[in-house]
ROVO-690062 format. One record per residue (C-alpha): residue number from 1; residue in one letter; x, y, z. Coordinates in steps of 0.05 Angstrom, whole numbers. Layout:
BEGIN
(NUM; 'A'; (X; Y; Z))
...
This chain:
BEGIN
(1; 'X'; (1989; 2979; 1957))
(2; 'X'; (2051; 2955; 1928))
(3; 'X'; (2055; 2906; 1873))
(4; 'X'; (2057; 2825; 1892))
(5; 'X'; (2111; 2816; 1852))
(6; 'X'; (2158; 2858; 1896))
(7; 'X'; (2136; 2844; 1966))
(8; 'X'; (2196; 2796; 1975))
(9; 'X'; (2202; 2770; 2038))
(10; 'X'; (2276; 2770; 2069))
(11; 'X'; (2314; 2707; 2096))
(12; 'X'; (2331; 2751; 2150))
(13; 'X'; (2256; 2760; 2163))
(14; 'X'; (2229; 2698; 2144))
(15; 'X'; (2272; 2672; 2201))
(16; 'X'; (2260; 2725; 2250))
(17; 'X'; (2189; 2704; 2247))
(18; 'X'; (2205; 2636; 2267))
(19; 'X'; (2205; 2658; 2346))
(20; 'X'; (2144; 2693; 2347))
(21; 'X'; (2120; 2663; 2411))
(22; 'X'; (2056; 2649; 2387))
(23; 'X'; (2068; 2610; 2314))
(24; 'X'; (2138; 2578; 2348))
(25; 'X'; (2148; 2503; 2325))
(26; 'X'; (2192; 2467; 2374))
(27; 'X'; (2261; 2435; 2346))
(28; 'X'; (2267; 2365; 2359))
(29; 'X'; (2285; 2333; 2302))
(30; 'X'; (2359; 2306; 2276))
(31; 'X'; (2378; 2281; 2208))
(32; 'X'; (2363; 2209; 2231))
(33; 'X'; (2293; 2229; 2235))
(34; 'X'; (2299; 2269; 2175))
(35; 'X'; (2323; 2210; 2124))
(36; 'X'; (2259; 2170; 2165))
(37; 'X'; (2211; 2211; 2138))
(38; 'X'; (2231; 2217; 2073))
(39; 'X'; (2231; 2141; 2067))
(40; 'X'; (2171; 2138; 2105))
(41; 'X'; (2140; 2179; 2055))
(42; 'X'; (2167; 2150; 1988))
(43; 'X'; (2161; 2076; 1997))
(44; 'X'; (2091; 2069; 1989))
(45; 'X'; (2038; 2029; 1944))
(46; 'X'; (2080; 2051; 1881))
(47; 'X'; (2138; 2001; 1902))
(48; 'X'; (2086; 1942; 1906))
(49; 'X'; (2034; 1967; 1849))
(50; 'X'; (2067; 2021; 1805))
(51; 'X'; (2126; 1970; 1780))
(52; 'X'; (2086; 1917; 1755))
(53; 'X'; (2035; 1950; 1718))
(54; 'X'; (2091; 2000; 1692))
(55; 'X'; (2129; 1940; 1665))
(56; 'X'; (2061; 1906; 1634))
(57; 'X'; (2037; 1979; 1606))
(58; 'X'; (2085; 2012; 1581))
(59; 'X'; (2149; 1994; 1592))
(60; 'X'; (2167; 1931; 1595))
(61; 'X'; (2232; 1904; 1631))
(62; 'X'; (2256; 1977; 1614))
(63; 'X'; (2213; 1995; 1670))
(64; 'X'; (2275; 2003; 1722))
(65; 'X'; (2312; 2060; 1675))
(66; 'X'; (2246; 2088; 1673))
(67; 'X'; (2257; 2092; 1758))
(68; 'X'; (2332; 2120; 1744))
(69; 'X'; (2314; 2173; 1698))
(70; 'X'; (2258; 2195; 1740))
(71; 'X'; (2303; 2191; 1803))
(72; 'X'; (2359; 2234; 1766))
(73; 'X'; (2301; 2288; 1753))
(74; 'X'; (2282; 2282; 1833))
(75; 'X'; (2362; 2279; 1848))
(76; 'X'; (2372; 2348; 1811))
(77; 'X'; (2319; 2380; 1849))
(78; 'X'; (2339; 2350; 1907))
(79; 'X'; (2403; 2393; 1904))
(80; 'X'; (2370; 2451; 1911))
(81; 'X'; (2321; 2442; 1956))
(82; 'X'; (2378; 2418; 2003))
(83; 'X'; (2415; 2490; 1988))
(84; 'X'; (2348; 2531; 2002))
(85; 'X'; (2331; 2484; 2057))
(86; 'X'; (2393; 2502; 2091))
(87; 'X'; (2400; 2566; 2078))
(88; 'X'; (2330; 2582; 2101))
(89; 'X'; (2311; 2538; 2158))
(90; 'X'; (2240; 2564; 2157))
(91; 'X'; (2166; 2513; 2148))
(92; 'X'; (2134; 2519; 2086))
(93; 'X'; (2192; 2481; 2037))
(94; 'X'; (2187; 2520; 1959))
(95; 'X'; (2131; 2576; 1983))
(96; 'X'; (2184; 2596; 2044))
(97; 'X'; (2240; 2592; 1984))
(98; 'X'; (2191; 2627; 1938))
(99; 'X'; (2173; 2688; 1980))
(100; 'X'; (2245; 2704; 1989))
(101; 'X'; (2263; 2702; 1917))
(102; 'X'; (2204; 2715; 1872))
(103; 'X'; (2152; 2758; 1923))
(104; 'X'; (2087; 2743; 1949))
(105; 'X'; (2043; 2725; 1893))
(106; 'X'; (2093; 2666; 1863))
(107; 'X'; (2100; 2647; 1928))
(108; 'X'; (2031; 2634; 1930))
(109; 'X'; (2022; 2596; 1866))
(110; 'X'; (2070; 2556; 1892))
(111; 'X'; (2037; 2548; 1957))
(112; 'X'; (1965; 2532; 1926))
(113; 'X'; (2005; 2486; 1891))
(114; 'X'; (2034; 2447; 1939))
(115; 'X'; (1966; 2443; 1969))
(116; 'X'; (1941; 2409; 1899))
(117; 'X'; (2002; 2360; 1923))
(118; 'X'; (2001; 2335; 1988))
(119; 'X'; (1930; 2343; 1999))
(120; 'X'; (1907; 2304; 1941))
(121; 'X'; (1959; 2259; 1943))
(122; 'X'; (1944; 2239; 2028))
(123; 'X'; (1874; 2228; 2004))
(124; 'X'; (1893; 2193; 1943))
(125; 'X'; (1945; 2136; 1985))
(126; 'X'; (1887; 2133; 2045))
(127; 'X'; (1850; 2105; 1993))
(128; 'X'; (1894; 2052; 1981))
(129; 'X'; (1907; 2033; 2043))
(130; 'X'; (1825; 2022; 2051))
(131; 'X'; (1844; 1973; 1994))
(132; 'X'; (1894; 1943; 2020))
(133; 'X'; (1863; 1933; 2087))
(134; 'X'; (1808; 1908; 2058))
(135; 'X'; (1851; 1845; 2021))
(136; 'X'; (1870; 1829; 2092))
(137; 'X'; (1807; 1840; 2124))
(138; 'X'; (1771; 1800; 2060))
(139; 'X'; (1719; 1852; 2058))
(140; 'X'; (1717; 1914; 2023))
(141; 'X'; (1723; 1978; 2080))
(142; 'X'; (1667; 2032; 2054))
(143; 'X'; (1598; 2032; 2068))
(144; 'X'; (1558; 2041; 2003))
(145; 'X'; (1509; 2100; 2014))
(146; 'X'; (1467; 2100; 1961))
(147; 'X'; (1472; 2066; 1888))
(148; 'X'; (1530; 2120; 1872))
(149; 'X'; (1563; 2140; 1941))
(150; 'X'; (1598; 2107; 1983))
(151; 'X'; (1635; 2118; 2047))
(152; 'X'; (1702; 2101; 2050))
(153; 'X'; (1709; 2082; 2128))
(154; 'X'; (1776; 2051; 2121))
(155; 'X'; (1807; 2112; 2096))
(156; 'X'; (1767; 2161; 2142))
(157; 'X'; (1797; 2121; 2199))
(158; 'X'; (1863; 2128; 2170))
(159; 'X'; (1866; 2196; 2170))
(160; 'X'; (1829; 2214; 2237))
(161; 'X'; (1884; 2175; 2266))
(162; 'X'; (1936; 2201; 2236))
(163; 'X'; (1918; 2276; 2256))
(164; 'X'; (1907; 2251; 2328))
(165; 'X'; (1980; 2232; 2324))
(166; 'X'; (2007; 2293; 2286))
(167; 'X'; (1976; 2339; 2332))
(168; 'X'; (2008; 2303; 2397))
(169; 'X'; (2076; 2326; 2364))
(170; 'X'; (2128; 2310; 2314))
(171; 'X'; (2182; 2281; 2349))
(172; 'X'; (2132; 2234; 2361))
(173; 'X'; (2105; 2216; 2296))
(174; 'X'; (2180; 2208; 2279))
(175; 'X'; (2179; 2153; 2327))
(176; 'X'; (2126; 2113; 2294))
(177; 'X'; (2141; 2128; 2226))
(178; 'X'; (2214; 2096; 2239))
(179; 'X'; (2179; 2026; 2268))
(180; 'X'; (2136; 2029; 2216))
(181; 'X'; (2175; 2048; 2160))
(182; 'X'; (2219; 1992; 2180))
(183; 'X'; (2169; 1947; 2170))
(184; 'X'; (2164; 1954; 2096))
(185; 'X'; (2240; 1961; 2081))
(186; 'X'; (2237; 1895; 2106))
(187; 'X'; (2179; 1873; 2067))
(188; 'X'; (2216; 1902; 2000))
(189; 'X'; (2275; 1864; 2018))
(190; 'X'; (2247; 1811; 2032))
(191; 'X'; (2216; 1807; 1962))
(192; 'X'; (2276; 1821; 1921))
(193; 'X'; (2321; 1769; 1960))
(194; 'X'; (2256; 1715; 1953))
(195; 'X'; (2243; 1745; 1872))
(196; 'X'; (2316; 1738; 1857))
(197; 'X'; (2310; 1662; 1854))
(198; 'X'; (2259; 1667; 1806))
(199; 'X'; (2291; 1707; 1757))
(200; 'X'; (2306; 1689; 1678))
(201; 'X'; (2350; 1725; 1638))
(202; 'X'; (2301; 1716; 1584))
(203; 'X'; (2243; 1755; 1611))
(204; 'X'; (2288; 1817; 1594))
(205; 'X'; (2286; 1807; 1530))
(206; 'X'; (2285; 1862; 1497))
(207; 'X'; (2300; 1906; 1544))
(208; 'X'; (2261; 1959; 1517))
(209; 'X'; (2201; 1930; 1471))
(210; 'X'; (2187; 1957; 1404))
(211; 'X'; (2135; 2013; 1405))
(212; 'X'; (2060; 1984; 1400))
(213; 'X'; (2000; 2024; 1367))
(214; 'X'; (1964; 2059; 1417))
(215; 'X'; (1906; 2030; 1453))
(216; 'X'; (1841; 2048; 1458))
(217; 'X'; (1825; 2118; 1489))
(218; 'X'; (1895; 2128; 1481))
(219; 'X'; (1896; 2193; 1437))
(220; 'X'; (1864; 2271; 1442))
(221; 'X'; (1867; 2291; 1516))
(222; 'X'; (1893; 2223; 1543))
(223; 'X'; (1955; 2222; 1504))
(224; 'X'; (2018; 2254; 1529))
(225; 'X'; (2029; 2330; 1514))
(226; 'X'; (2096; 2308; 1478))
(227; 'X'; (2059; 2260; 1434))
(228; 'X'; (2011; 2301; 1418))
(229; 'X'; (2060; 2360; 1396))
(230; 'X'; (2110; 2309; 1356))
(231; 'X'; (2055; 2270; 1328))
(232; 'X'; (2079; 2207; 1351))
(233; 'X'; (2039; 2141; 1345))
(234; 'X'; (2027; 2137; 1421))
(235; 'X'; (2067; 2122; 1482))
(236; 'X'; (2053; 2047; 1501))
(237; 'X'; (2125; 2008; 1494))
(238; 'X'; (2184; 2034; 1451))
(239; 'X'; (2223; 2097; 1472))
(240; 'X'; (2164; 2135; 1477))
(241; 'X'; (2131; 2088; 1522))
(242; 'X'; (2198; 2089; 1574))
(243; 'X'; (2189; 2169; 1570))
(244; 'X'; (2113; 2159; 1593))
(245; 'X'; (2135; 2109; 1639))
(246; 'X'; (2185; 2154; 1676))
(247; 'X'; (2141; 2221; 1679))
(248; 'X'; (2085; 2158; 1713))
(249; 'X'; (2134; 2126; 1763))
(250; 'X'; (2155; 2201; 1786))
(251; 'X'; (2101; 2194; 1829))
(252; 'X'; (2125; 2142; 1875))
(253; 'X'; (2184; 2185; 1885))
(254; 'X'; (2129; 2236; 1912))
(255; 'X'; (2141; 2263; 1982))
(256; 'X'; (2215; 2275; 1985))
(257; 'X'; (2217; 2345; 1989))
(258; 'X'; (2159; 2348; 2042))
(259; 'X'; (2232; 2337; 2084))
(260; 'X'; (2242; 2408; 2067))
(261; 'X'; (2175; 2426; 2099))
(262; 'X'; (2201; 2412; 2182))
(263; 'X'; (2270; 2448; 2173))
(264; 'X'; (2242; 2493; 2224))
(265; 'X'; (2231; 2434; 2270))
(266; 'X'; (2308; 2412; 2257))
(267; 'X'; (2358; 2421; 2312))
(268; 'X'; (2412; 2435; 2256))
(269; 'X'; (2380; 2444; 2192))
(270; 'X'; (2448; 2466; 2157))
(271; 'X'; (2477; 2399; 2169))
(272; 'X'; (2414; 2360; 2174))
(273; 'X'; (2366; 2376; 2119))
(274; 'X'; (2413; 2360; 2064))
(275; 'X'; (2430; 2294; 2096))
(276; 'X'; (2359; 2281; 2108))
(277; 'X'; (2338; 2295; 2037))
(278; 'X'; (2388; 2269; 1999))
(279; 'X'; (2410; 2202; 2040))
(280; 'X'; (2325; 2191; 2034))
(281; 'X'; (2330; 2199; 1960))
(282; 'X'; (2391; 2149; 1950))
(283; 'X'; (2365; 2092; 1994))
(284; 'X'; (2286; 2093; 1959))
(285; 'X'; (2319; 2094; 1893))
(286; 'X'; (2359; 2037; 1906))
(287; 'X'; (2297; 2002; 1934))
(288; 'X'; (2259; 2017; 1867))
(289; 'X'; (2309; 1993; 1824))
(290; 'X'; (2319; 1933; 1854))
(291; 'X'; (2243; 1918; 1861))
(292; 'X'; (2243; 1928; 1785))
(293; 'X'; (2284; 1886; 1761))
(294; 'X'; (2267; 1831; 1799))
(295; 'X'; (2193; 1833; 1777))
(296; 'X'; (2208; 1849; 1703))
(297; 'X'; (2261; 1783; 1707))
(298; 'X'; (2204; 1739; 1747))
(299; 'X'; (2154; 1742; 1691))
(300; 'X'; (2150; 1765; 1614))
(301; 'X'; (2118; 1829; 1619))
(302; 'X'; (2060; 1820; 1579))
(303; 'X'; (2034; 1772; 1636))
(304; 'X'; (2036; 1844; 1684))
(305; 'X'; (1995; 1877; 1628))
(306; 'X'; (1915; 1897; 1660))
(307; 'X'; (1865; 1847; 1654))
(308; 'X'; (1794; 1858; 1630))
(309; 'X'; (1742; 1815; 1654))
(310; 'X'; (1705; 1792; 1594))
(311; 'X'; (1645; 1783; 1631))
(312; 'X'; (1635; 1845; 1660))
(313; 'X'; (1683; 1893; 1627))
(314; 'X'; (1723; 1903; 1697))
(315; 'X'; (1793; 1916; 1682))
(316; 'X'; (1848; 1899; 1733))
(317; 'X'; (1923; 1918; 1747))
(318; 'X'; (1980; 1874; 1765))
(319; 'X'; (2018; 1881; 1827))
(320; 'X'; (2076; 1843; 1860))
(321; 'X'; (2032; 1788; 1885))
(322; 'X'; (2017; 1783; 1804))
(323; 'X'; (2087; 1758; 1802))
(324; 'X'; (2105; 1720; 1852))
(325; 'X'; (2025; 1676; 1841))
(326; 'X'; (2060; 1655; 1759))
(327; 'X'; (2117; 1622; 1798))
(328; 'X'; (2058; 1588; 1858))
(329; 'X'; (2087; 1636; 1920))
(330; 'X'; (2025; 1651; 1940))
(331; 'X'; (2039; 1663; 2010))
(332; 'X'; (2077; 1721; 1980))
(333; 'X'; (2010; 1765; 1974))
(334; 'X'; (2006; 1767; 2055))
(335; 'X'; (2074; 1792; 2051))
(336; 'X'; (2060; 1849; 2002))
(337; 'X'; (1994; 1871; 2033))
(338; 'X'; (2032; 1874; 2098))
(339; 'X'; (2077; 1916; 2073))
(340; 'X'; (2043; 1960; 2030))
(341; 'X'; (1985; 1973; 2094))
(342; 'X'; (2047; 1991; 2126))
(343; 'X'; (2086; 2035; 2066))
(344; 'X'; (2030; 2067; 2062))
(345; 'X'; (2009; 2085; 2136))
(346; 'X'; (2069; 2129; 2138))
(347; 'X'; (2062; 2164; 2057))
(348; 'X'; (2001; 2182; 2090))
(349; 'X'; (2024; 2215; 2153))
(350; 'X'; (2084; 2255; 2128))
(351; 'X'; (2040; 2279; 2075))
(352; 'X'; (1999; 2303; 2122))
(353; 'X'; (2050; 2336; 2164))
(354; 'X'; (2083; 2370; 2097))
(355; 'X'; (2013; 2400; 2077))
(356; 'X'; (2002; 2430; 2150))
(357; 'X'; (2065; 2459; 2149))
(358; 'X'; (2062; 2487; 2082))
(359; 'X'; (1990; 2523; 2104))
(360; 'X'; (2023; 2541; 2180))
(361; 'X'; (2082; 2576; 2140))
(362; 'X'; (2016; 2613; 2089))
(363; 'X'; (1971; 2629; 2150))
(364; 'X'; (2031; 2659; 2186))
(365; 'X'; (2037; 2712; 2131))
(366; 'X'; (1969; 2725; 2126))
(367; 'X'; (1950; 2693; 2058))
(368; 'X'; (1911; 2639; 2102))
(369; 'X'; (1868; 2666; 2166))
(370; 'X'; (1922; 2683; 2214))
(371; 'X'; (1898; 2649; 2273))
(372; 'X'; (1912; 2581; 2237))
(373; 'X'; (1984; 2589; 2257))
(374; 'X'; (1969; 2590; 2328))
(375; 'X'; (2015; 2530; 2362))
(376; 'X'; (1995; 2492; 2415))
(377; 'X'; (2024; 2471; 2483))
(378; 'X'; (2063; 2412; 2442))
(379; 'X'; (2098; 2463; 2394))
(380; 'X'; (2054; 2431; 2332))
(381; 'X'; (1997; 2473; 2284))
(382; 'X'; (1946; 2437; 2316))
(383; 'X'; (1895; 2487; 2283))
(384; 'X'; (1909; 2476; 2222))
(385; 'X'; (1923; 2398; 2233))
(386; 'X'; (1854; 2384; 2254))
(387; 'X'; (1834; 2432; 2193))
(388; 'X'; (1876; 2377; 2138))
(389; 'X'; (1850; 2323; 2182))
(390; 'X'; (1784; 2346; 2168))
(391; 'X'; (1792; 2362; 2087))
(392; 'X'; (1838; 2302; 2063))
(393; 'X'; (1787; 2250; 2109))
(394; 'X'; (1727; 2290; 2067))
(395; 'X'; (1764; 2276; 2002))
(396; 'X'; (1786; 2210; 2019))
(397; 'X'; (1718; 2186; 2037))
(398; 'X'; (1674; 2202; 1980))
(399; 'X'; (1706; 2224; 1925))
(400; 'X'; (1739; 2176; 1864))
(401; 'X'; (1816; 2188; 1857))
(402; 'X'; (1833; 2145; 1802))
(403; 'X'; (1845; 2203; 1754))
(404; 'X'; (1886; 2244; 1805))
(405; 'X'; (1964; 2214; 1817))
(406; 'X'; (1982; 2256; 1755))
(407; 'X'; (1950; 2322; 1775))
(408; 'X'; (2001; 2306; 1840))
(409; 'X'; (2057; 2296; 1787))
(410; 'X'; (2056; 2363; 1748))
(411; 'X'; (2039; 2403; 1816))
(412; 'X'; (2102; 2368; 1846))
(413; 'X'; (2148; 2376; 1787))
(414; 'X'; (2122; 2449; 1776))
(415; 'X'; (2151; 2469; 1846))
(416; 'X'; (2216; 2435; 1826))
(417; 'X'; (2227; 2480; 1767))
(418; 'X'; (2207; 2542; 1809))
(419; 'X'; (2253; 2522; 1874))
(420; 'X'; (2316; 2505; 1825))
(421; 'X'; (2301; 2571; 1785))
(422; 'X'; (2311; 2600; 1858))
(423; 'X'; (2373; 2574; 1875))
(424; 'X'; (2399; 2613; 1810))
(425; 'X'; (2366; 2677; 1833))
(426; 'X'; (2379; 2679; 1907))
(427; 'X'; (2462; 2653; 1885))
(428; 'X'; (2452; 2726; 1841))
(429; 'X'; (2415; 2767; 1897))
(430; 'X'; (2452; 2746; 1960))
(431; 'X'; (2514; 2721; 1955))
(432; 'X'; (2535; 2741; 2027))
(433; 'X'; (2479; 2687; 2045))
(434; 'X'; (2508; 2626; 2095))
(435; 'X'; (2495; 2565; 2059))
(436; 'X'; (2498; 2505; 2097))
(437; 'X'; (2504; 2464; 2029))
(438; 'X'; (2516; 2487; 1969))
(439; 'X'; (2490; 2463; 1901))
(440; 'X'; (2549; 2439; 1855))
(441; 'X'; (2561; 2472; 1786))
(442; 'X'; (2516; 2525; 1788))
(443; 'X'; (2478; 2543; 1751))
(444; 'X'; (2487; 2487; 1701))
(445; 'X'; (2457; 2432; 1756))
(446; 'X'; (2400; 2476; 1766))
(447; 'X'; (2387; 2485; 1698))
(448; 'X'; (2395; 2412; 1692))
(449; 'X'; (2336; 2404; 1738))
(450; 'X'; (2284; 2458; 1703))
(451; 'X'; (2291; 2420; 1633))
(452; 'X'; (2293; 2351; 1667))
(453; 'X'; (2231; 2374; 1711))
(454; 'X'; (2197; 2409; 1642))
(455; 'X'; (2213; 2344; 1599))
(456; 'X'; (2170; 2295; 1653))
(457; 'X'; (2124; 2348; 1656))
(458; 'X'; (2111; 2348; 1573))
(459; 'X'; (2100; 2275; 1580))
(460; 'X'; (2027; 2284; 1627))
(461; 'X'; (1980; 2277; 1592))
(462; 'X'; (1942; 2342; 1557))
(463; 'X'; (1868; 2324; 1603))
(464; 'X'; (1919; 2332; 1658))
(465; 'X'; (1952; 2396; 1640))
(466; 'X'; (1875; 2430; 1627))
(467; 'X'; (1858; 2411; 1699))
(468; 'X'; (1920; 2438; 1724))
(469; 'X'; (1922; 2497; 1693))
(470; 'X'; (1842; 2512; 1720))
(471; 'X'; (1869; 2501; 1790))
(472; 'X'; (1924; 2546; 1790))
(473; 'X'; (1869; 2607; 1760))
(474; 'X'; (1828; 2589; 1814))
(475; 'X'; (1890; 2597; 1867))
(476; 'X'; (1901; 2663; 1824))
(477; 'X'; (1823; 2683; 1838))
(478; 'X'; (1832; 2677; 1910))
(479; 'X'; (1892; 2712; 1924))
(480; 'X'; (1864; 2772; 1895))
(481; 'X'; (1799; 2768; 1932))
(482; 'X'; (1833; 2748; 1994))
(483; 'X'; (1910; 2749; 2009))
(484; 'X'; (1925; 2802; 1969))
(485; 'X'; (1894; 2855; 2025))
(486; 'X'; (1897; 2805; 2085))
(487; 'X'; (1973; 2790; 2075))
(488; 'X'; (2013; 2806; 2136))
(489; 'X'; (2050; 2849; 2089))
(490; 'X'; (1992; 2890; 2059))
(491; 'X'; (1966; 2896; 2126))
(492; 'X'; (2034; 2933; 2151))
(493; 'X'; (2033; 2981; 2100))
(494; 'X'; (1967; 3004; 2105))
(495; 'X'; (2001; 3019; 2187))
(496; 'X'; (1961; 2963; 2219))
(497; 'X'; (2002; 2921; 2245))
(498; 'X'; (2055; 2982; 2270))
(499; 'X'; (2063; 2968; 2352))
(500; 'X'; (2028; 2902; 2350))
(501; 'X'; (2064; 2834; 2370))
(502; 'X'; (2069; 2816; 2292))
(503; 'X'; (2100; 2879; 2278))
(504; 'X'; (2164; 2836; 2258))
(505; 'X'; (2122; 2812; 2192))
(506; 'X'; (2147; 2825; 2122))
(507; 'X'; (2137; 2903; 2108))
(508; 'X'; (2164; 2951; 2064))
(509; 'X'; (2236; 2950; 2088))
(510; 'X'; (2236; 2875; 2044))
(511; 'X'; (2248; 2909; 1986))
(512; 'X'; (2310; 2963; 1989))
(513; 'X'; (2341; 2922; 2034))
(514; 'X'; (2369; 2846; 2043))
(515; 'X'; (2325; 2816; 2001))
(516; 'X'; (2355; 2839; 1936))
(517; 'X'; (2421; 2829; 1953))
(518; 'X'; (2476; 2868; 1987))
């Protein structure tokens, strides 16, 4: 069989394989619905948690550049995923981009990858919507098991929900994501008009706080990989602290590109995806911004700093509600639960719907069991729906995420690098290409976007870099064993697939003809 690296999947093919009439997806979707989902998706917890104990961490007031700089990185690789996106209106987001520029085996790193994103990171935000629940239910929502296991109900329900809803059909999950989703852009509105009033010009002061000896634990494996190879003297305040602070916020700008993910669901994905992703990315960052500031001008930021319980050692984060209680709005915290149970309804649904599209686009070349592409009567995976359903509600219910939003951040930013490395390559390979956008000043924007992408990644922490680098060897462990021989395009040039009504897979043709340019 022929090596991974050059089964390369054409465009050409890749969207010939979108009417196979039994893995079709149905096109409903506009760039209205696009720019919904990727708000739905970003405003979540991080806009009511992240900020405040960001600002009382590790940055301090600085805490809102720390939200441009990481929005910048996101904007950069937003570019090109609107570029790939449009020229290659095909499920799957950077593994569809992958395949066509880098072959089969990057294009499933890239795909375990994106697993390590979206499913950890659904299971990770139904977790805190069980919390947040629970403040307006005033009763914690798991069931403890036994004296170490518990079973998170609230979370569980979440989910099962969710899949229900995602199987019925996507036009119709667009439809609830847009009343929800306007739910909590009124909630976050709502508190920066309200905040505003409280604000004092002397609670910015400085801006960016001098740099502070690292804390406890903070050092070895916990610190950040850039501290660790310039030797610095920890990253809580000072310029090193807003660096830490940025590669930490990146993850409430999570979910953006899982917009890329339904451009096979769009009714005119050359116009619409780059709408939908970008017009998402500029309204959210405004929306962080102005959250930030108002919170880091309500209160000096050492009052947003976690709280250890000196009785029993508990330690506690600040959140919104932590600001607006100093200043006696307590009627605020209903607000902000409200809002987050509903930010964070939706981050969980269009993760969802990015990760089964992601596996749909894997399991229709062969890398996951085939007949998990099957569609159903609604035009949706619903195989492979019920299948997520199943794993994230697993996850979500008994197993501790605390340690996981970074192993979410380096998987996301590592498909960033790899889809704005693409751009540069498929620009080289096939020119003749439509493009339905087109990146600006390329390849210097794209190169832009790899060192901005790299530099957030280098400030993760090392214990976080170890466990991603394990995950992607075992990704490499079971390609080999499995999609390696079972891929749709090993399997047509062995001659099995010759006749058959996949026949119009990837084969050998990929590589002598469109795929490496013209």
């Amino acid at each position: 069989m022929s090596s991974p690296f050059r089964r390369v999947k054409s465009v050409e093919q890749s969207i010939t394989d979108t009417d196979e009439p039994d893995t079709r997806l149905r096109k409903d979707l506009t760039s209205w619905d696009l720019t919904v989902f990727g708000v739905a998706v970003v405003v979540g917890a991080g806009i009511f948690t992240l900020t405040a104990r960001t600002a009382g961490n590790l940055a301090g007031p600085s805490v809102s550049l720390a939200f441009v700089l990481a929005a910048i990185a996101c904007g950069l690789a937003a570019l090109c995923y609107a570029e790939f996106a449009s020229t290659v209106p095909v499920a799957g987001s950077a593994y569809t981009f992958t395949f066509a520029t880098f072959g089969e085996f990057i294009a499933w790193i890239i795909g375990w990858d994106l697993i390590l994103e979206f499913a950890l990171a659904a299971s990770v935000v139904a977790k805190g919507w069980s919390l947040y629940l629970g403040n307006i239910l005033g009763a914690s929502a798991s069931i403890e098991i036994t004296d170490s296991i518990s079973f998170d109900w609230g979370a569980v329900l979440l989910i099962a929900v969710l899949t229900v809803l995602l199987a019925l059909g996507t036009k119709l999950s667009s439809r609830v994501s847009l009343v929800i989703t306007t739910i909590k852009v009124f909630v976050v509105l709502l508190v920066i008009v309200v905040g505003a009033f409280y604000i004092s010009a002397k609670n910015y002061d400085p801006f960016v706080p001098p740099a502070a000896p690292p804390a406890e634990g903070e050092s070895g494996l916990h610190q950040t990989l850039f501290s660790a190879i310039t030797g610095a003297e920890g990253s809580t305040f000072g310029w090193y602290g807003l660096l830490a602070a940025a590669s930490l916020v990146f993850f409430a700008f999570i979910g953006f590109d899982v917009v890329a993910t339904t451009a096979e669901e769009t009714k005119n994905p050359q116009k619409a995806m780059p709408r939908g992703i970008l017009g998402s990315l500029a309204i959210v960052t405004v929306l962080y911004v102005g959250v930030s500031l108002v919170v880091s001008g309500m209160v000096p930021y050492p009052e947003l700093a976690d709280k250890t319980d000196p009785a029993t050692g508990e330690v506690s984060g600040s959140t919104l509600t932590t600001a607006f209680e100093y200043h006696g709005v307590t009627w605020a915290g209903w607000v902000i639960n409200l809002g987050a149970l509903a930010g964070l309804t939706t981050v969980v649904m269009v993760l969802m719907l990015g990760q089964t599209r992601v596996g749909f686009a894997m399991a229709r070349d062969g890398l996951l069991p085939r007949s998990l592409a099957r569609t159903g009567k609604r035009g949706t995976p619903v195989r492979f729906t019920i299948l997520v359903g199943v794993v994230s509600g697993v996850l979500a219910a008994f197993f501790p995420m605390g340690t996981l939003e970074e192993m979410v951040n380096i998987g996301t930013l590592f498909a960033f690098v790899l889809v704005s490395v693409g751009v540069i390559v498929l620009r080289r390979t096939r020119p003749d290409l439509e493009r339905g956008f087109r990146v600006p000043l390329v390849p210097l924007v794209p190169i832009l976007s790899i060192l901005a992408c790299l530099w957030l990644m280098l400030n993760l922490s090392v214990e976080t870099w170890i466990r991603f680098v394990v995950w992607m060897v075992l990704g490499v462990v079971i390609y080999f064993a499995y999609g390696y021989r079972k891929s749709v395009y090993a399997r047509r040039e062995r001659g099995e697939l010759v006749g058959e009504a996949d026949a119009s897979a990837p084969g050998v043709a990929a590589e002598d003809g469109p795929s490496r340019g013209s």
